[in-house]
KEGUKE-660400 format. One record per residue: residue in one letter; z, y, x of N, C-alpha, C, CB in turn. Coordinates in steps of 0.02 Angstrom, whole numbers, plus 32768, in hexadecimal, padded with zeros to 4 digits. Last residue first. Glycine has a CB too. Example, Ala and Ser with C-alpha at 12.3 -4.5 7.8 and 13.67 -1.06 7.14 Angstrom:
s81627F90828281657FCB82AC818A80028285811E7FE282C0a81867EE4829481867F1F826781867F5B829481C47F208235
***
This chain:
x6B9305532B0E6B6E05822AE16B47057E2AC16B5A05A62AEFx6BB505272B8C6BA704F42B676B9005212B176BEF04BC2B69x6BD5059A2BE06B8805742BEA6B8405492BBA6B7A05492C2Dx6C0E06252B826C0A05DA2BB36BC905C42BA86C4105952B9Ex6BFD06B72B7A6BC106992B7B6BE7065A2BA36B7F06C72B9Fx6C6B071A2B9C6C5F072A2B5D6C1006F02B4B6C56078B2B5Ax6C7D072D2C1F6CB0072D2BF56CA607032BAD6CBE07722BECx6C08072D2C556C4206FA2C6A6C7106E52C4E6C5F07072C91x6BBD079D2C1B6BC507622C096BE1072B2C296B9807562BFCx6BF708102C606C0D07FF2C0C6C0607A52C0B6BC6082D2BC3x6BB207EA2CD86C0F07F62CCB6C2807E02C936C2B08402CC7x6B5D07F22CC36B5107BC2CDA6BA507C22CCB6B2507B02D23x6B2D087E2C8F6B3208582C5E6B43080C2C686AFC08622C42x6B5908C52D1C6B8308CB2CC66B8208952CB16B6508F62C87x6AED08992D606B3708942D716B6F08982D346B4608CF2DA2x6A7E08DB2D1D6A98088A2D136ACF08772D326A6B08572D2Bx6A98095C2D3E6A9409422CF56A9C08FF2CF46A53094F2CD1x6A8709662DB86AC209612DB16AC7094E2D696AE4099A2DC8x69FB09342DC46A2D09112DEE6A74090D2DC36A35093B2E39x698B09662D9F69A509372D7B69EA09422D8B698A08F62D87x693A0A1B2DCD696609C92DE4697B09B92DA769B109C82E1Fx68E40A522D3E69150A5B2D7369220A062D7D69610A902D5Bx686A0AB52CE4689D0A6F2CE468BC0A912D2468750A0E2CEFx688C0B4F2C6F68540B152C9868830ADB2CB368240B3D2CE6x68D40BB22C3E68880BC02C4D685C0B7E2C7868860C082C80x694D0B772C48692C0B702C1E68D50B7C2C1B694F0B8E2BFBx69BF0B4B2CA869780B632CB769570B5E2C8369530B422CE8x6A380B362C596A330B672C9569E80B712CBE6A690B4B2CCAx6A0E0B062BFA6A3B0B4C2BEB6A3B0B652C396A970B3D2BC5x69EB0A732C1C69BE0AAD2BFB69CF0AEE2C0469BA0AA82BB7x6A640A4C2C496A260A472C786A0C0A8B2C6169EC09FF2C6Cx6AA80A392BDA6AC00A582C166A8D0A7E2C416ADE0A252C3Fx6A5809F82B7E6A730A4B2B676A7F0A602BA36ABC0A582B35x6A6909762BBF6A2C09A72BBB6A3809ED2BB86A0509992B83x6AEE09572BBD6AE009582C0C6A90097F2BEE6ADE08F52C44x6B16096A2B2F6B2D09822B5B6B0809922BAA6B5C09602B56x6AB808E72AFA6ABE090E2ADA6AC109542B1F6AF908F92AA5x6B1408842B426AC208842B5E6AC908C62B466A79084B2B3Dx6B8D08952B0C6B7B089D2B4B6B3608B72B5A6B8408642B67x6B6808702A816B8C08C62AB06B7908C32ADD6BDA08DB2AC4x6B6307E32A9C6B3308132A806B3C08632A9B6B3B080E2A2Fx6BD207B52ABE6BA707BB2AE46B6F07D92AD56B9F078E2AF6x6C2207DF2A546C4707F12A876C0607FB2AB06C8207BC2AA0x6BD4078B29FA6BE207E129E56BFD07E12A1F6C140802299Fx6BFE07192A126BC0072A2A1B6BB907682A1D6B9B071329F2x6C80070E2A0B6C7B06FE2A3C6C2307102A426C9C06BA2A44x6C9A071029866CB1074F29B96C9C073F29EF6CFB076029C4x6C0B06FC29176C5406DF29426C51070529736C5C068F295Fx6BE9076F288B6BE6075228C66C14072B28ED6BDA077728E4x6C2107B528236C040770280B6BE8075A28406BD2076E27D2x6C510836283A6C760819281A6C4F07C5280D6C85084A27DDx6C0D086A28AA6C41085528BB6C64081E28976C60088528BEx6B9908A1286A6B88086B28876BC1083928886B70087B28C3x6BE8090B28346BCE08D728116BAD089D281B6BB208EA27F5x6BE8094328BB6C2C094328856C2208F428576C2709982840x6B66097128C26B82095828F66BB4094228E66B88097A2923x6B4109D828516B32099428746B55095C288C6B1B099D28A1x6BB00A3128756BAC0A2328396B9609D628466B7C0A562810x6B7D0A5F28F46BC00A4528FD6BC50A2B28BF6BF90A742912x6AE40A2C29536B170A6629326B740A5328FE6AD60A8D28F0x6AB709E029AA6AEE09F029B26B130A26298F6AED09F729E5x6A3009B929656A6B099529566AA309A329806A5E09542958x69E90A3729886A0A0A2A293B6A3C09F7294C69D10A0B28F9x69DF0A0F2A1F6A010A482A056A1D0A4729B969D20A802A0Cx699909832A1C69DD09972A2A69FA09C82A1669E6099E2A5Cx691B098329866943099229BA6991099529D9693309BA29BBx69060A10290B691F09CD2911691F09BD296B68E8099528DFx69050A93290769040A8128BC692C0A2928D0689E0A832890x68B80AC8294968F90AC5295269120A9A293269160AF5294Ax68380AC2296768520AE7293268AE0AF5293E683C0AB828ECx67E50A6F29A568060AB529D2681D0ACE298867C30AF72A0Bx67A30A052969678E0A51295467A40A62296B678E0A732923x67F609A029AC67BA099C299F679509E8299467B7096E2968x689609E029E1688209CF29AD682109D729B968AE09FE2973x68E00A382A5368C90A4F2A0968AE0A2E29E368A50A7A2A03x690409D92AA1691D09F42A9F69240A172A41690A0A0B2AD8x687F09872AB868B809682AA868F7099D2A8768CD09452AEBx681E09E22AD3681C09BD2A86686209982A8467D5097D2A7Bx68410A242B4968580A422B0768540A192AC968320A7D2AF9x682809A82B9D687709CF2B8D686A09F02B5668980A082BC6x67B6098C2B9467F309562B81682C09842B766808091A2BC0x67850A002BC3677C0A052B86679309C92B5F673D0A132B7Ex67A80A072C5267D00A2C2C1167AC0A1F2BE467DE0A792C0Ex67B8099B2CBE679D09972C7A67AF09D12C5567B3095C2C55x67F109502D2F67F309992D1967C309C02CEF67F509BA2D4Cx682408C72D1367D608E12D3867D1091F2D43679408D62D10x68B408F72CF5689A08C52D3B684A08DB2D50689808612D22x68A309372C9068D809592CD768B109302D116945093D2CD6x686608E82C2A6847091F2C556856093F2C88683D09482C3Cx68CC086F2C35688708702C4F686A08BC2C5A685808462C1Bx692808CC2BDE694608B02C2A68F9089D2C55698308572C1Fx68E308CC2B6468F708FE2B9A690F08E62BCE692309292B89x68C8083F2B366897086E2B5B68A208A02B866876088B2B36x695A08152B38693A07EF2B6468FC08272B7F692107A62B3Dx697608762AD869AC08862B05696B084D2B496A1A08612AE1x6934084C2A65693208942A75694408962ACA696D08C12A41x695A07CA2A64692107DF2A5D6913081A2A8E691A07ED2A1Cx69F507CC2A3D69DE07B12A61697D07BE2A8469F5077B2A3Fx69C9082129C969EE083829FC69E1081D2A3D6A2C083029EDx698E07CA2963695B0812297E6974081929C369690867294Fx69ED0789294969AB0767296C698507912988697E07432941x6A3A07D629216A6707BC29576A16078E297A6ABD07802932x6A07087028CB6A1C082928BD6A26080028F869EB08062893x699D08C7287969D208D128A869F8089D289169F6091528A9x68EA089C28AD692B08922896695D08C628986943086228B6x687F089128F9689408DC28DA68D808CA28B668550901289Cx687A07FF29386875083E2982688B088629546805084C29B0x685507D328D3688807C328F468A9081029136871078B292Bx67D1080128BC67FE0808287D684F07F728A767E107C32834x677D07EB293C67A60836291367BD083028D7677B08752905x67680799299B6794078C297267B507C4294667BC076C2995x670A07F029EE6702079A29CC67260786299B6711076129F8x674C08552A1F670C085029DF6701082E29CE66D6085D29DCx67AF07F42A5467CD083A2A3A6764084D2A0B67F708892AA2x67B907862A7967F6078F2A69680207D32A3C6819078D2AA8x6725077D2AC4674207592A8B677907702A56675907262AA6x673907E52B26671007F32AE8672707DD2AAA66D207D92AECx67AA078E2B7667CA07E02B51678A07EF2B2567DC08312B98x6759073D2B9467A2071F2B7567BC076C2B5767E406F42BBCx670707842BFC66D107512BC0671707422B7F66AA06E22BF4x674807AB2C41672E07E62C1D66FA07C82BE46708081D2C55x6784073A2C8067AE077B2C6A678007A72C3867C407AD2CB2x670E06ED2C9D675206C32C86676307032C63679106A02CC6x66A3071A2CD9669706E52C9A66DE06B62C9C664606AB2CA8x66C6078B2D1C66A6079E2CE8669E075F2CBB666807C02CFBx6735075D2D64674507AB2D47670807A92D13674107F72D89x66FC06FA2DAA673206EC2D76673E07432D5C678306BF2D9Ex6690074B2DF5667B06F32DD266CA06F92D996681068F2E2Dx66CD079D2E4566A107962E076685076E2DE1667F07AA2E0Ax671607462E906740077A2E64671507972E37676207B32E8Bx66CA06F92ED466F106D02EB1670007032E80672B06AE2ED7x6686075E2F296653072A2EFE667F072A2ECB663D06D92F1Bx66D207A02F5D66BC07BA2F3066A507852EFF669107E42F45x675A07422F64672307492F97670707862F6566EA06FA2FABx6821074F2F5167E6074A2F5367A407662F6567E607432F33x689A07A42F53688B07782F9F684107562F8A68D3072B2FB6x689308002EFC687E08052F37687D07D62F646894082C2F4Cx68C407912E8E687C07A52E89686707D32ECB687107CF2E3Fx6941076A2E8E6918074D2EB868D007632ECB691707152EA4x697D07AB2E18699407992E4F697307732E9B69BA077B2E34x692307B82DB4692307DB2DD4694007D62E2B693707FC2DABx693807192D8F68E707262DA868F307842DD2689E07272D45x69BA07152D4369A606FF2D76696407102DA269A906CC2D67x698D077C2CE669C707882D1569B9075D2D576A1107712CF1x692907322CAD6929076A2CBC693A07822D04694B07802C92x697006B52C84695B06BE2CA5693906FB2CC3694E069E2C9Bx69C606E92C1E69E506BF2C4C69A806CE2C7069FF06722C3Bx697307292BB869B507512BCA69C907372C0669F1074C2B97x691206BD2B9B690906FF2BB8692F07292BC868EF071D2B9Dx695A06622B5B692406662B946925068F2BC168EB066F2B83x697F06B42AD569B7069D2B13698B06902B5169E7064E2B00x68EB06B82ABA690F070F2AB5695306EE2AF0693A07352A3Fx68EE062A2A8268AB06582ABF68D806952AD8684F06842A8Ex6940061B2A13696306032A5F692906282A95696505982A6Cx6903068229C36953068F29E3695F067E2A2C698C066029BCx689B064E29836895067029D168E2067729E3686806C729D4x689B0585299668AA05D3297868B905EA299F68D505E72949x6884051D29F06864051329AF687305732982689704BF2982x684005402A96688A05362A65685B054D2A1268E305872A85x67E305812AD56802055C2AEC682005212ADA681B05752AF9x67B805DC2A5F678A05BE2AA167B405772ABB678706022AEEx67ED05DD29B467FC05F129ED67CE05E02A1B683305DF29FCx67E10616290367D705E0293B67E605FC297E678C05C3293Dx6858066528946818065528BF680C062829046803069228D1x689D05E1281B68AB061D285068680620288268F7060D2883x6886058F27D068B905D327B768B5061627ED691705B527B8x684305382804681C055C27D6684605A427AB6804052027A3x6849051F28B268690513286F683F0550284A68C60519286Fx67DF049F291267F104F928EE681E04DC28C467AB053228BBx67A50444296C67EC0436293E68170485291B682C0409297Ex675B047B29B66739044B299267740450295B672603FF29BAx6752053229BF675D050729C8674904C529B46780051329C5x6696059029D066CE058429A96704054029BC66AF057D2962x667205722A90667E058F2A2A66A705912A22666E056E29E6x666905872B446684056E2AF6668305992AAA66D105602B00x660D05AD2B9D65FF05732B82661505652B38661905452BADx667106062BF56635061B2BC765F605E22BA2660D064D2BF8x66CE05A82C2966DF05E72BDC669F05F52BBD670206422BF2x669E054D2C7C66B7053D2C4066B405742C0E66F705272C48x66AB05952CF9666D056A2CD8666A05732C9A666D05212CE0x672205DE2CF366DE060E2D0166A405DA2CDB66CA061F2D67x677F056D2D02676C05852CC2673705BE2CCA67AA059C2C9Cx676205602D95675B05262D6C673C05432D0767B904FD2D74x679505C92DC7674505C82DD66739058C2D97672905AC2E38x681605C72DB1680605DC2D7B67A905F92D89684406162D66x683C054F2E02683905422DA4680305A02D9B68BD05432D68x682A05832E73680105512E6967F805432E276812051E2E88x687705FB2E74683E060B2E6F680D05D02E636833062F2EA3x690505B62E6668EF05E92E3368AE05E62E40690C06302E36x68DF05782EE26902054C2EAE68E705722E7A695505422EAEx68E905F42F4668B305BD2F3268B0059E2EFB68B3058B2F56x696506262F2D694506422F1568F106192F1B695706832F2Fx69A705BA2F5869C305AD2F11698705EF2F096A2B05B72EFBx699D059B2FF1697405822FBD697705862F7B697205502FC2x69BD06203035697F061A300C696505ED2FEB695506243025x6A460666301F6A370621303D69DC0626300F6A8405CF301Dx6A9506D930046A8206CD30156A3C069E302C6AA306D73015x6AFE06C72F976B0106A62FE56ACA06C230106AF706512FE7x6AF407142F1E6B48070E2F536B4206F72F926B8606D62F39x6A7607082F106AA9073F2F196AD0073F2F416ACC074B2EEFx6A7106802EF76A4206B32F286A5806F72F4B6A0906CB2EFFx6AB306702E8F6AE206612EC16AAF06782F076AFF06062EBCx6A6006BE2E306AA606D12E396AC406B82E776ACF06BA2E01x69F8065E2E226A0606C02E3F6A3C06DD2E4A69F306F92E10x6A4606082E086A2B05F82E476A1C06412E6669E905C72E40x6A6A062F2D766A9A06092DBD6A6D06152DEA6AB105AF2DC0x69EE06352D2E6A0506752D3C6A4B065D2D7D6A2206A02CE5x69A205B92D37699B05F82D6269A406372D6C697C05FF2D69x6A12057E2D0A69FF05522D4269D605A02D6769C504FA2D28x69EE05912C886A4005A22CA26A3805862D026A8F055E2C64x697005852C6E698805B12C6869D005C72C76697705B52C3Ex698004E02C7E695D05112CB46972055C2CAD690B050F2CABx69BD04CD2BEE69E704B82C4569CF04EA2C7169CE04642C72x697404E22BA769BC05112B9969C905002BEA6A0904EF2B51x690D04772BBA68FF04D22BBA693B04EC2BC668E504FA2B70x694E04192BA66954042A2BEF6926047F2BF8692903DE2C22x697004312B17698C04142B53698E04302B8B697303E42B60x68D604192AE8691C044F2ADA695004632AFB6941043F2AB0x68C203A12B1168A403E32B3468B504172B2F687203F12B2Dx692F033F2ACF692203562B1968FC03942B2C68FE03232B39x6977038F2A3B695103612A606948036C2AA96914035D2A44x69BD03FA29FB69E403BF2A3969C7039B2A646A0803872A21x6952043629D56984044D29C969B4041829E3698604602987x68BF03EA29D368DF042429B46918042229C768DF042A2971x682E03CF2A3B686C03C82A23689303E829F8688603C72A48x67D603F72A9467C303CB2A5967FC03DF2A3A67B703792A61x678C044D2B26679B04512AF267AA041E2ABA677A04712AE9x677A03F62BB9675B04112B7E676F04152B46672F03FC2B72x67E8040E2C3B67C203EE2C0D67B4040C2BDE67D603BF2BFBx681D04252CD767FC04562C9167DB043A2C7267D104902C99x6882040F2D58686603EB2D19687004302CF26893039F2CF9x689A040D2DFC687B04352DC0686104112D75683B04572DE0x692003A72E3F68E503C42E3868D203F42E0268BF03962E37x6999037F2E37696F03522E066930036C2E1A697E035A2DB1x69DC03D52E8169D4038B2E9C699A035E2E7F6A1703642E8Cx69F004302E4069BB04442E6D69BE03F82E7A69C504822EACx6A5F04212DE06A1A04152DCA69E804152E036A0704492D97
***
């Protein structure tokens, strides 16, 4: 994709169409490039990441309701329902941490506050009938904000993700790992989503349980969840 350049087009589409599309693309485009930033080194794949995601800094705080919502399910920014916004945000995350020190200040507050912390409001008071679930849209949800608060070091992304809107417990990662739950998800989910759901699920609890009084490095939490999902997340998904 770096060949093609940065393409972020405006929202229209639903659900195969092009902007649907190349939303899903960029989002696999900038969690790879943090990733291969990683492995190499080489600074242009962490440019690459920072040119898309100065791109969507414009864009996020511009967009509504989708144009092509579905009326079953709540609307999304990007993507016609939040589900696919909540995947957004799992992929790129990961990617954006991976690079977010080699950035300027300018750049790292320009996308930490009108990409990450504008996409985790949405996802989680914007969308609170989603965001209180216990249900595989919440999860996805849940699991995208918390990973955002590790990154900005947000605790109050972390606990709402964790505990649920009210800190109750009540909803959140923590309820949906209790084992009754979690069982019943099992039985009407494809294994291959439930596999990757745990995961995300897993790499927070981790994080959390060992500093709970407040955030901590990302690092090794997304080492987990980049693992699970190799396994358990093809790209054609």
């Amino acid at each position: 994709m770096m060949e093609e350049g940065v393409v972020v087009p405006i929202p229209k589409d639903p659900g195969g169409g092009y902007t649907h599309e190349q939303h899903k693309q960029n989002y696999k485009a900038i969690y790879q490039g943090g990733r291969l930033y990683k492995l190499t080194g080489e600074q242009k794949y962490a440019d690459y990441v920072r040119d898309m995601l100065l791109v969507y800094a414009k864009l996020y705080p511009t967009l509504g309701e989708h144009p092509a919502r579905k009326d079953s399910q709540g609307s999304g920014r990007l993507f016609w329902q939040v589900l696919n916004d909540a995947m957004w945000m799992v992929d790129s995350i990961q990617g954006y941490e991976a690079i977010r020190d080699s950035l300027s200040e300018v750049d790292r507050k320009n996308i930490d506050e009108n990409v990450f912390r504008k996409a985790a409001e949405f996802l989680s008071t914007g969308s609170a009938v989603t965001f209180s679930k216990i249900h595989n849209h919440a999860t996805w949800a849940t699991a995208g904000v918390g990973m955002t608060g590790y990154v900005l070091g947000d605790k109050e992304l972390v606990d709402i993700a964790l505990l649920g809107l009210d800190k109750s417990g009540e909803t959140g990662v923590f309820a949906s790992e209790r084992p009754a739950l979690f069982a019943r998800w099992l039985l009407y989910r494809r294994a291959i989503l439930s596999a990757f759901r745990a995961k995300a699920v897993h790499c927070i609890c981790r994080s959390d349980r060992k500093k709970r009084s407040g955030t901590q490095d990302f690092r090794a939490s997304r080492r987990h969840f980049a693992q699970g999902a190799a396994h358990h997340y093809p790209a054609d998904l």
